[in-house]
C-alpha positions as CSV (number, residue, x, y, z in Angstrom):
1,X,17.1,19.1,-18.9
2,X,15.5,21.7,-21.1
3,X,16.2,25.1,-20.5
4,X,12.2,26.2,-21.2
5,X,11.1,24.2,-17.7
6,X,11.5,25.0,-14.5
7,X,12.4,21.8,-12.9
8,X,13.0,18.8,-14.6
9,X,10.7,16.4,-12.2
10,X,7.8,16.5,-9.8
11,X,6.7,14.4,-7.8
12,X,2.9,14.7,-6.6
13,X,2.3,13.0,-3.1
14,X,4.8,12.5,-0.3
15,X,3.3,9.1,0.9
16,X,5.5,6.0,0.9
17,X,5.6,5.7,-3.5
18,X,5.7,9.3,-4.2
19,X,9.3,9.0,-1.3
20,X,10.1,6.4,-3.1
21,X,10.2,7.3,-6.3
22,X,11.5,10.8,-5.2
23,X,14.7,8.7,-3.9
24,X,14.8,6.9,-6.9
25,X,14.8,9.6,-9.5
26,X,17.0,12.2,-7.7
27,X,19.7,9.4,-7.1
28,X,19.5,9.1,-10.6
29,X,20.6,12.6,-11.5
30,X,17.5,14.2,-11.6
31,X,16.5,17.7,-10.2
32,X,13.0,16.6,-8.6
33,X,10.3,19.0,-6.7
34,X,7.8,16.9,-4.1
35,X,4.6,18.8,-3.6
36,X,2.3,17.7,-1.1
37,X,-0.9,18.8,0.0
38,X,-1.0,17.7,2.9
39,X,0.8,19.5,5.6
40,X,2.9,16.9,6.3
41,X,4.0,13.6,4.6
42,X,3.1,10.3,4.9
43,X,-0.7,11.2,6.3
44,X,-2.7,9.4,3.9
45,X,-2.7,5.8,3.3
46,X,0.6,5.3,4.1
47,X,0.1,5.9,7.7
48,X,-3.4,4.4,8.1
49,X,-2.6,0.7,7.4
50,X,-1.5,-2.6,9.0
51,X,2.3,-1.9,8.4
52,X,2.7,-5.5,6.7
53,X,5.5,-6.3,4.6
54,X,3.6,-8.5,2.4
55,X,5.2,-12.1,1.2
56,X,2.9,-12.3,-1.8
57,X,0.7,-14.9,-1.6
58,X,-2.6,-13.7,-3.1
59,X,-2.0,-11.7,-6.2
60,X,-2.7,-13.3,-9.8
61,X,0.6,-14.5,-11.5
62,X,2.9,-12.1,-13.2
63,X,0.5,-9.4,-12.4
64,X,2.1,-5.6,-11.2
65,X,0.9,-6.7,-7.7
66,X,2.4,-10.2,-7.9
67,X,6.1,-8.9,-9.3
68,X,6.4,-5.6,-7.4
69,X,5.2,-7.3,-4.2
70,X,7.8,-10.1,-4.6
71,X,10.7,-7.4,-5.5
72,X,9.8,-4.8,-3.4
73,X,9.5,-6.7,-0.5
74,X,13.4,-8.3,-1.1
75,X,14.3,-4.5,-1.8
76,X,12.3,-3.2,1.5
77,X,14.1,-5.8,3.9
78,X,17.5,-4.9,2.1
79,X,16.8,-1.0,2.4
80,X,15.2,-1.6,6.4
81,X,18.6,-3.5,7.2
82,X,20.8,-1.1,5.7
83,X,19.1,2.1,7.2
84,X,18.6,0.3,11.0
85,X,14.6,0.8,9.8
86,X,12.4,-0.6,12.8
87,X,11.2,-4.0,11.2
88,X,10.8,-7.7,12.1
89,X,10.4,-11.0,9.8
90,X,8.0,-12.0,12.3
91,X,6.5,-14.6,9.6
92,X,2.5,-15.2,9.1
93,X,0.0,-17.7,9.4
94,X,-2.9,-18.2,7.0
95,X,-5.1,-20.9,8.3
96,X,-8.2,-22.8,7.1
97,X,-10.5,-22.5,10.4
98,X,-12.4,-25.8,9.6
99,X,-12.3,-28.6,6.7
100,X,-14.5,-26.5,4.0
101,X,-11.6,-23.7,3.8
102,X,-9.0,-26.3,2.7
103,X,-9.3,-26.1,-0.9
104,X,-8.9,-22.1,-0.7
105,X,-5.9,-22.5,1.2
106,X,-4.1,-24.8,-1.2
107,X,-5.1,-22.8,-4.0
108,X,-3.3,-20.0,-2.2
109,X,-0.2,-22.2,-1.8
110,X,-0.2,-23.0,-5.3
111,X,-1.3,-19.2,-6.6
112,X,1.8,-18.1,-4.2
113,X,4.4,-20.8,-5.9
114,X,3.7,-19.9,-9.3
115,X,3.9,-16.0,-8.5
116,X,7.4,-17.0,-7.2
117,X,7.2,-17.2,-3.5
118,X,8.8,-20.7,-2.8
119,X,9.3,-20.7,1.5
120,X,5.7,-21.6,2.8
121,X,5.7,-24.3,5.1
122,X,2.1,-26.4,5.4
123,X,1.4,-26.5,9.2
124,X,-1.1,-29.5,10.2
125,X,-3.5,-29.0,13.2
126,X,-0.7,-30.3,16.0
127,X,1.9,-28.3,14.5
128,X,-0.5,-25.3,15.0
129,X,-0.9,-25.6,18.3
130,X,2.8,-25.9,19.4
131,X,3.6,-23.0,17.2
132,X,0.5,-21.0,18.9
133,X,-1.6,-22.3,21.0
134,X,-4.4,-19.8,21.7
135,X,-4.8,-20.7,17.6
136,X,-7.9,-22.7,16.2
137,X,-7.2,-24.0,12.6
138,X,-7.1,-27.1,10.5
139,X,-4.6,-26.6,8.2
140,X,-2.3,-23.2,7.9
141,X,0.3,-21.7,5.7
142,X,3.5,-20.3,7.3
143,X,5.1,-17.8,5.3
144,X,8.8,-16.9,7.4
145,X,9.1,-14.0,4.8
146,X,5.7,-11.9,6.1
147,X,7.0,-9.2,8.3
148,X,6.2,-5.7,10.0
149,X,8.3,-2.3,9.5
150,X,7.6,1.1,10.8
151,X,6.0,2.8,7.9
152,X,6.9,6.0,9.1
153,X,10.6,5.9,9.4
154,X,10.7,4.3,6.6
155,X,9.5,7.2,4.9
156,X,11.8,9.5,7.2
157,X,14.6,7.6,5.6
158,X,13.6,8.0,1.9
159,X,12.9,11.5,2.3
160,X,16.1,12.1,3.5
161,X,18.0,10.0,1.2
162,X,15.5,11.9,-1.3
163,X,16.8,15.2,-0.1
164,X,20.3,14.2,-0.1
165,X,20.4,13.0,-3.7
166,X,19.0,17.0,-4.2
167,X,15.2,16.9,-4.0
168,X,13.1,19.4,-2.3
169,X,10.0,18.4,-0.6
170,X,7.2,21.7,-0.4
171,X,4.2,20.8,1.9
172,X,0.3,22.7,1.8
173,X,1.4,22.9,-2.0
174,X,-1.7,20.8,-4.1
175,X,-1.5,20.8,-7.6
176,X,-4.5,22.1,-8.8
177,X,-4.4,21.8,-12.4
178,X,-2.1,20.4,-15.3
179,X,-1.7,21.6,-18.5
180,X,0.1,19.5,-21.1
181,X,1.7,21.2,-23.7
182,X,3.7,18.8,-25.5
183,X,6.4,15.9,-25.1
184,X,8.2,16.9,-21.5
185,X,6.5,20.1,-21.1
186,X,4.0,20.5,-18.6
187,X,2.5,23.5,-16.6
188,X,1.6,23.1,-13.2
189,X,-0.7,25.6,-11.1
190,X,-1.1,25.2,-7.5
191,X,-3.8,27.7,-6.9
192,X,-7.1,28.2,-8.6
193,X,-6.6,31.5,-10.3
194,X,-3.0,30.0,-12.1
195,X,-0.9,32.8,-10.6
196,X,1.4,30.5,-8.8
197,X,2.5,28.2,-11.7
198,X,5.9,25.9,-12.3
199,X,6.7,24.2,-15.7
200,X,8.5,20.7,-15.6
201,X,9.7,17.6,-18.1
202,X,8.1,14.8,-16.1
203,X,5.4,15.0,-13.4
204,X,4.5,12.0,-11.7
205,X,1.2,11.6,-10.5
206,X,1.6,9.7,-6.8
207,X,-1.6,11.0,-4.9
208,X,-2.9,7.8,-3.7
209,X,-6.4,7.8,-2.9
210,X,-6.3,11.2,-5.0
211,X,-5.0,10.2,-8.7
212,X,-7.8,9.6,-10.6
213,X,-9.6,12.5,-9.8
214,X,-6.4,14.4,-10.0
215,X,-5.8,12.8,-13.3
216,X,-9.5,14.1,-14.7
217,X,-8.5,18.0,-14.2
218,X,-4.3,17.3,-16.6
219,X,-5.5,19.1,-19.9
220,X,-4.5,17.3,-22.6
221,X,-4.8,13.8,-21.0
222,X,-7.6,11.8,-22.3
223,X,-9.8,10.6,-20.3
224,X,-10.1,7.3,-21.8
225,X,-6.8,6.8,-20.1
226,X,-8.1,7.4,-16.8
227,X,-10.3,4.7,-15.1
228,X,-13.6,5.3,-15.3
229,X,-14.4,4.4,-12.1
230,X,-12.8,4.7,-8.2
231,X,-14.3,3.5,-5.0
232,X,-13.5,4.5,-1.3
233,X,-13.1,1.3,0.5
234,X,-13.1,1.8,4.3
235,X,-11.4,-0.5,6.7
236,X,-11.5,-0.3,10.3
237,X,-8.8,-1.3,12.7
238,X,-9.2,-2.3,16.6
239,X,-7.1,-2.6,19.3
240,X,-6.7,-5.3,21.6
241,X,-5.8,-4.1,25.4
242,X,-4.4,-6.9,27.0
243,X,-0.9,-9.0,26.7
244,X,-0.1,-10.7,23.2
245,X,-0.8,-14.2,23.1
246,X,0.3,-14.8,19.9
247,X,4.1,-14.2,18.4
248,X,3.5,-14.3,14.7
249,X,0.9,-12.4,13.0
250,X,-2.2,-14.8,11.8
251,X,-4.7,-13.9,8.7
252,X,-8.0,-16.2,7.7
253,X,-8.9,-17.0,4.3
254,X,-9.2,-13.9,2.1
255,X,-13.1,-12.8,1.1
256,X,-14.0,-11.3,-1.9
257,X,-13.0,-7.8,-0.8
258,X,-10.2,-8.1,1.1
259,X,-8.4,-10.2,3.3
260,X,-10.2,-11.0,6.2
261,X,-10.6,-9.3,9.3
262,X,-6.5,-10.5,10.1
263,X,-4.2,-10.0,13.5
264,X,-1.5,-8.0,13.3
265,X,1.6,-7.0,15.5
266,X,3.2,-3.7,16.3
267,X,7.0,-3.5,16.8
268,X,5.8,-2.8,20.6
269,X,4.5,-6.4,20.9
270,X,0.3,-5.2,20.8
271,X,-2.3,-6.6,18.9
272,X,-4.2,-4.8,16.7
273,X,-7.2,-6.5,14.3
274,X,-8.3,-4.9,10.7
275,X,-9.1,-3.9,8.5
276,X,-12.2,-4.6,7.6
277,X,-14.3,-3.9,4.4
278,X,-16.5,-1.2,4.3
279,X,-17.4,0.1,1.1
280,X,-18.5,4.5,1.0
281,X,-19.4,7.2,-1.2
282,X,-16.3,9.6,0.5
283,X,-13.8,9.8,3.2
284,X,-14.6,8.9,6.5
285,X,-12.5,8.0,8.8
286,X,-14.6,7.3,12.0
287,X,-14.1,3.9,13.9
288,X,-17.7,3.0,14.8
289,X,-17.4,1.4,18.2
290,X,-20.4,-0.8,17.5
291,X,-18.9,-2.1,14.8
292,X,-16.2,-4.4,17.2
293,X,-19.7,-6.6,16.9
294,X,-18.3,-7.8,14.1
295,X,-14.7,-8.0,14.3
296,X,-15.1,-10.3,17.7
297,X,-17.6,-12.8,15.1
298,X,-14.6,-12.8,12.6
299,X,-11.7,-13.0,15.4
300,X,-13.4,-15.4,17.3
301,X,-13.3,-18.4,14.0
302,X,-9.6,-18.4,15.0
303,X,-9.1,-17.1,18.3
304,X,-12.2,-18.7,20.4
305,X,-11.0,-17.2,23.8
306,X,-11.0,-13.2,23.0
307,X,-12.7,-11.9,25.6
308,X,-15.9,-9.8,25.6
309,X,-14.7,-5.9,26.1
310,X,-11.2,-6.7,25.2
311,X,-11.2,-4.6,21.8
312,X,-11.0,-0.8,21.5
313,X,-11.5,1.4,17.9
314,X,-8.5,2.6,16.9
315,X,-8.1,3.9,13.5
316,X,-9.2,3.6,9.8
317,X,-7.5,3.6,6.1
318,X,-9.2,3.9,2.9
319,X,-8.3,1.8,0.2
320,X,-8.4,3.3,-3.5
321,X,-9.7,0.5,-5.6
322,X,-10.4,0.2,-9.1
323,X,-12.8,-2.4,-8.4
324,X,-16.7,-2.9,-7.3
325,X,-17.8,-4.7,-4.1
326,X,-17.9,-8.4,-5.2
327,X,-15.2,-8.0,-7.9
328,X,-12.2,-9.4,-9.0
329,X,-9.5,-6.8,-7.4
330,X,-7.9,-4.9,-10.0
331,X,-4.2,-4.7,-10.7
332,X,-1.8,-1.7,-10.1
333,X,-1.6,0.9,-13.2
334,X,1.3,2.5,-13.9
335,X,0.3,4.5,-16.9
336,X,3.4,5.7,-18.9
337,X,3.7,7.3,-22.2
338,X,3.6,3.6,-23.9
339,X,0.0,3.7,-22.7
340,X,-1.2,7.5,-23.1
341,X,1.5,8.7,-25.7
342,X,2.5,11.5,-23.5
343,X,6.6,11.6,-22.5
344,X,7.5,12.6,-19.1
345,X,3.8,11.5,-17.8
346,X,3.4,9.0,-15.2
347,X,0.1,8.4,-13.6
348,X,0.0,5.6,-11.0
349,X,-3.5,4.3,-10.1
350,X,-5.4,2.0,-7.7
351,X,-2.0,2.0,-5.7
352,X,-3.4,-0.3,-2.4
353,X,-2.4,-3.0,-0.4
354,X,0.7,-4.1,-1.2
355,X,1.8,-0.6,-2.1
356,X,3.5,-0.5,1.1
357,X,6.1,-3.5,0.1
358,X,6.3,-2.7,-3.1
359,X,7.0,1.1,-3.0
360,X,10.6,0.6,-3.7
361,X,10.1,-1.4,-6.5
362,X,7.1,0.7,-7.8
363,X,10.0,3.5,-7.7
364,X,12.7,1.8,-9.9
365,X,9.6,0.8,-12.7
366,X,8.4,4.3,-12.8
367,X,12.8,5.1,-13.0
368,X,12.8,3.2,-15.6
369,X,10.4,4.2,-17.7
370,X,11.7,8.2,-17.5
């Protein structure tokens, strides 16, 4: 490390990646500072999801989302095992609610084999129903390798492998400014008037639904390197109060924005439903009851019997995507010096679903690349 920094890495955002990659670059050697701005890690995205280890089904071929998915999620059931992480392999089913879905679903199928995913099992109708019999489909995909974990002791247990490799997590602490002054040699104020300042050889930018407009205020960045656009996309979860009827967790057929208004399983057993899409100018993270309308519509094409007054509002997550309503869903961006020219700098962008699964993967590229 240079003796004109500080520190020789920090890390901006303690939510699953910025752990991660914490972990990853402090068991590599490397002095590393978290600063969060939060008052306590893990409250952004990482806690407000569905807790899914993803299999990998949906993501374009040898995209960041397709590889790191695949990885992470062999590196996240490794890491769960190891640590005694809460988590089951409960597996998934994505079904094709009538005959006009079909062709969606096999082009899944095939979109997941040549991404790399080789284990889904097609499930016709009478298979469906011995499997799960509350279930109305056609056609489904069983994927064995779709699980749950408990997203927040998995972070517990990076942070502490983090802090044992030497890292040093500082919470209330948000970066409010970077100043780039050459190759490895940045200076970092976290207060408005620059008195409290610290001067590092890589900062990694790991803020989540924060980065790009993080990324505008780093002096000496251009912005052309910094999407030009970010949208907060909302998505609402519901609870369901009564007994489980179903033992795997089951999805629909993805829409443009997302996908689908899926039922998933806590490590308790309970049912929850979400998210949904819900496109807004900022955060808000109110769960409008009247708005169970239309998850019981979108729950009902596979589970006909929920009952009327069976679904309570729970929570919400915000998605940071890099992508318009209607659009194609953009890819990760891990922006490294190869892109901006700037050593030490990593910004990661548009980190969403499946950030989760792939953190530890996410971690190792952005390793790799200091």
């Amino acid at each position: 490390m240079s003796s004109s920094v500080d520190i020789e890495c920090i890390v901006v955002g303690a939510g699953v990646v910025g752990l991660a990659i914490a972990r990853a670059l402090a068991q590599q050697g490397k002095e590393v500072l978290i600063v969060e701005a939060a008052a306590q890690f893990g409250s952004g995205i990482s806690s407000r999801n569905s807790e899914v280890i993803h299999a990998g089904l949906y993501y374009p071929p040898n995209s960041l989302k397709a590889k790191l998915c695949i990885k992470g999620k062999a590196l996240l059931y490794d890491f769960c095992e190891r640590r005694q992480i809460p988590h089951q392999r409960l597996g998934k089913l994505l079904v094709a609610t009538e005959a006009a879905e079909i062709a969606q679903l096999m082009a899944i199928k095939n979109n997941a084999k040549a991404s790399g995913v080789h284990d889904l099992v097609l499930l016709q109708a009478s298979d469906i129903a011995t499997l799960e019999p509350e279930l109305h489909a056609e056609l489904a995909l069983f994927s064995p390798s779709t699980g749950i974990v408990d997203s927040h002791a998995l972070m517990l247990a990076l942070l502490a492998e983090a802090e044992h490799a030497g890292a040093q997590l500082v919470l209330k602490t948000p970066l409010k400014q970077l100043s780039i002054q050459g190759a490895n040699h940045f200076i970092c104020s976290f207060d408005d008037t620059s008195q409290t300042q610290l001067s590092c050889a890589n900062l990694i930018n790991a803020s989540g639904l924060y980065a790009t407009e993080l990324a505008k205020q780093f002096r000496g960045l251009e912005q052309q390197y910094i999407p030009t656009a970010y949208y907060y996309c909302k998505g609402r979860y519901f609870s369901y109060t009564g007994k489980a009827p179903f033992k795997h967790l089951i999805y629909p057929m993805p829409d443009k924005d997302g996908l689908g208004i899926h039922l998933t399983l806590d490590l308790g057993g309970q049912i929850k439903f979400g998210p949904d899409v819900c496109w807004q100018a900022q955060e808000n993270y109110q769960v409008e009851a009247e708005q169970a309308r239309i998850f019981y519509e979108a729950v009902r094409r596979y589970w006909p019997s929920l009952q009327e007054g069976s679904l309570q509002p729970a929570y919400t997550g915000i998605r940071p995507k890099l992508s318009a309503a209607g659009h194609t869903a953009a890819d990760f961006i891990i922006s490294t010096e190869a892109v901006h020219g700037i050593s030490g700098l990593v910004n990661l962008f548009g980190i969403e679903s499946p950030g989760l699964t792939a953190a530890l993967a996410i971690a190792e590229e952005v390793a790799n690349h200091l």
